[in-house]
Each structure stands twice: as C-alpha cells, then as structure tokens.
C-alpha positions in Angstrom: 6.2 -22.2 9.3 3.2 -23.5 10.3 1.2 -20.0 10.1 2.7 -20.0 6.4 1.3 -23.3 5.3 -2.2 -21.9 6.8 -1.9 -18.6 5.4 -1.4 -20.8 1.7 -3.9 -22.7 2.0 -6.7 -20.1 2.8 -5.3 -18.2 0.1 -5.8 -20.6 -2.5 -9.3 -21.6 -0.7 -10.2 -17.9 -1.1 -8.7 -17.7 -4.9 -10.7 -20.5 -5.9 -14.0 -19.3 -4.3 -13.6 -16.0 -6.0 -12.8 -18.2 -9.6 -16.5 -20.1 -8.3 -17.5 -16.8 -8.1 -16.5 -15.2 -11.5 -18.1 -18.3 -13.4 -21.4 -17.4 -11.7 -21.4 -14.2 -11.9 -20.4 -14.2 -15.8 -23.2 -16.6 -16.5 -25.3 -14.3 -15.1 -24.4 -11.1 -16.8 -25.4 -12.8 -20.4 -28.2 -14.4 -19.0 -29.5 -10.8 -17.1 -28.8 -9.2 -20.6 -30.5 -11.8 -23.1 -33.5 -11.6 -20.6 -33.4 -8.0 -20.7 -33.2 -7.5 -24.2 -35.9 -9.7 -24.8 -38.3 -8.1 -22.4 -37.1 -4.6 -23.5 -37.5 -5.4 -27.3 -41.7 -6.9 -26.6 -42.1 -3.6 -24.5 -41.2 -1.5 -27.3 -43.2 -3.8 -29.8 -45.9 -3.5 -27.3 -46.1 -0.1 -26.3 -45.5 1.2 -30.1 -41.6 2.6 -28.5 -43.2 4.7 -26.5 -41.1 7.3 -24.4 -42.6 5.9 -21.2 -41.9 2.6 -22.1 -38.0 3.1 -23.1 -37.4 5.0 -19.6 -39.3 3.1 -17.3 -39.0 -0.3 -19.2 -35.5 0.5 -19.7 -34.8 1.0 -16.2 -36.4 -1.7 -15.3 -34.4 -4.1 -17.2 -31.1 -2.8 -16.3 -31.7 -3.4 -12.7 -30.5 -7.2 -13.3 -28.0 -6.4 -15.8 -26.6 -3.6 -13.6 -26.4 -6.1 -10.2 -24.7 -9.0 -12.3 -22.1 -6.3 -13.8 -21.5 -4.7 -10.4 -20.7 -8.5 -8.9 -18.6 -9.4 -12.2 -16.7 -5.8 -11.4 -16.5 -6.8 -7.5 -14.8 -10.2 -9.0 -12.6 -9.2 -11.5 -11.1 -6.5 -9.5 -10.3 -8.6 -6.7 -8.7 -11.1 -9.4 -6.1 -8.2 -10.2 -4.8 -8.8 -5.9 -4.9 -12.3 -6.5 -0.6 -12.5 -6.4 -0.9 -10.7 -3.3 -3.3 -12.7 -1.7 -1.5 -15.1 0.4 1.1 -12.3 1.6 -2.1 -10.2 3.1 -3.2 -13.4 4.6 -0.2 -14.1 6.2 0.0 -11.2 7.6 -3.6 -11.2 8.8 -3.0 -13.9 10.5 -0.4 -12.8 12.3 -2.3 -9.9 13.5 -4.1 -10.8 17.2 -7.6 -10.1 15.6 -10.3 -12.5 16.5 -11.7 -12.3 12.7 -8.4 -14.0 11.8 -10.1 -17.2 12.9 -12.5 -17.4 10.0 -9.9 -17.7 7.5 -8.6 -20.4 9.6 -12.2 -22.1 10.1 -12.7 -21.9 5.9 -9.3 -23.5 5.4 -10.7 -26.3 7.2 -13.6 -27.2 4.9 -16.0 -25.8 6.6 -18.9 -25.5 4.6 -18.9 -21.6 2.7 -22.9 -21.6 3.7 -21.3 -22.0 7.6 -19.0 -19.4 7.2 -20.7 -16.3 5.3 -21.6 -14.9 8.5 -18.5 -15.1 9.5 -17.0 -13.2 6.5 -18.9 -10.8 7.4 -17.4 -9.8 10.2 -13.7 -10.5 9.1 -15.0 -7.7 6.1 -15.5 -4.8 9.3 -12.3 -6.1 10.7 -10.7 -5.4 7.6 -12.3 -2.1 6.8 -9.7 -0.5 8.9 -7.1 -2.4 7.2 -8.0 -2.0 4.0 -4.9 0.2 3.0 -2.2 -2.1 4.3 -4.2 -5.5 3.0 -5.6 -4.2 -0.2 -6.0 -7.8 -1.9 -7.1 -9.8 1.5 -10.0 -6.6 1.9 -10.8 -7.1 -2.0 -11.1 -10.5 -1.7 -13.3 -10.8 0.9 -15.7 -7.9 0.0 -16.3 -9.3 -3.0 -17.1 -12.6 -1.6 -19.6 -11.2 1.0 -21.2 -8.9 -1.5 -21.4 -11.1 -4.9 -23.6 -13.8 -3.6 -26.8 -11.0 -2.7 -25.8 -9.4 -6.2 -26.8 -12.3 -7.6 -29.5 -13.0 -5.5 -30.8 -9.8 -7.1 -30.0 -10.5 -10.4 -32.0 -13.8 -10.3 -35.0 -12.1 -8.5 -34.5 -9.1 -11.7 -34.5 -11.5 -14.5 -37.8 -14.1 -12.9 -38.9 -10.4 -13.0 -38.2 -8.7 -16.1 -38.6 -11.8 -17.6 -42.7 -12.6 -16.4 -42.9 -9.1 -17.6 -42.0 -9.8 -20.9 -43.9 -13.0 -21.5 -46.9 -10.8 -19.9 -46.3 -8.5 -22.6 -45.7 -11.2 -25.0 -48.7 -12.7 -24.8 -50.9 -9.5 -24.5 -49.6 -8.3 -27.6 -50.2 -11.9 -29.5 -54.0 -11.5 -27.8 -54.3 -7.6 -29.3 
C-alpha cells in the first residue's frame, strides 16, 4: 500500500513538472517566433530580399523557433501518457533498479535543480524499458531534454534578436 501512495505521489509530482514545463515551453515558442519574424522581416528590408539573406537569415531564425517547437512536441506528447503515468511508476518502483530511487528522492521535495542529474540517469535506466513503461520513459525524457531546449531557445532569440536590432539600426543609419 505504501509503494502505491509513493508511486501516486511522484506521479502527480512528475505530471505537474511536465504542466511547469508546457507553460514554459509555450511561452517560448511565441516569443522564439515573434523574435524571429521580426529579425527575418529587417533582414529582408535590409538586404533588399536577397536570396542569401532568406536562406541563411532564414535558417538562422528558425534555430530558436525549431528548439522551442521540439521541447513543446517533447511536452505534449508525454501529456498524451499522462493516465498511465502513475501505473508505470508503480511498477518502476517495484522493479529492484537503483534509478527507482530518484523518483522516490523528487517525491520528497527535493529541489528539481538537486535532482536533474539524477533524472538523467533514471532516463538510461529506462531506455531499456521504454516499451513496457511507455508514459514513465516519455515523461522523463522530456523532462531531462526540455530544460537545454530552452536553454537554446533563449541563447537563439538574445541571438537572432541582437541581429535584428544590428540590422535595424544599420538600415535607419543607410
């Protein structure tokens, strides 16, 4: 009964960290794309819509737009395992893998920052698993990989976005 009770609660700890992580991420994705579109549009004003500029600049503003749309994918298609969840969970737990104890430590409190390395790990453990605990390995990769997809996406938008002011301002000079 006990393991059950445990096996609930990191499932709703994990379900609400993924819902944490689908508000960021979706704030992102329109931030990434008004950035983007901004920068793109100067670029073309700039460069007179230039060939160069539509590949290169084009590819250059879809890197943040591409990371933030990969994480909100990663998300929402663990959202679809969410029912499942706590049943994977439960089983997990019940398996004797030392990478069980990290969904333990998380139900705890433990701080998320403490335990990312930890997911880490419980994500290779899983890897091998990942046909008979579809949501649990969903879950969890998405958790371990969204956070550096946004990391991306912020570095891609204080980049694209320099870029166009850059632009911005050399065309106002011209």
């Amino acid at each position: 009964m006990q393991l059950d009770v445990t096996a609930r609660r990191a499932g709703e700890g994990v379900q609400t960290l993924l819902r944490r992580l689908a508000s960021l991420v979706g704030g992102l994705v329109v931030v990434a794309v008004l950035i983007s579109l901004a920068t793109f549009a100067t670029g073309l004003w700039v460069f007179d819509s230039s060939t160069a500029w539509i590949v290169l600049g084009g590819i250059l503003c879809l890197v943040p737009v591409g990371a933030a749309l990969i994480g909100w994918l990663l998300v929402h298609g663990a959202a679809k395992y969410t029912p499942r969840l706590i049943s994977d969970i439960n089983t997990f737990l019940k398996s004797p893998s030392p990478a069980a104890q990290v969904l333990i430590d998380y139900d705890t409190g433990q701080p998320i920052a403490a335990s990312a390395k930890s997911f880490g790990s419980l994500q290779t453990d899983l890897e091998t698993r990942k046909a008979d605990l579809p949501a649990l390995y969903i879950g969890v990769r998405a958790i371990t990989k969204v956070p550096a997809l946004a990391a991306i996406t912020v570095l891609g938008m204080l980049g694209v976005g320099a870029l166009g002011t850059i632009l911005l301002i050399g065309g106002l000079i011209d």
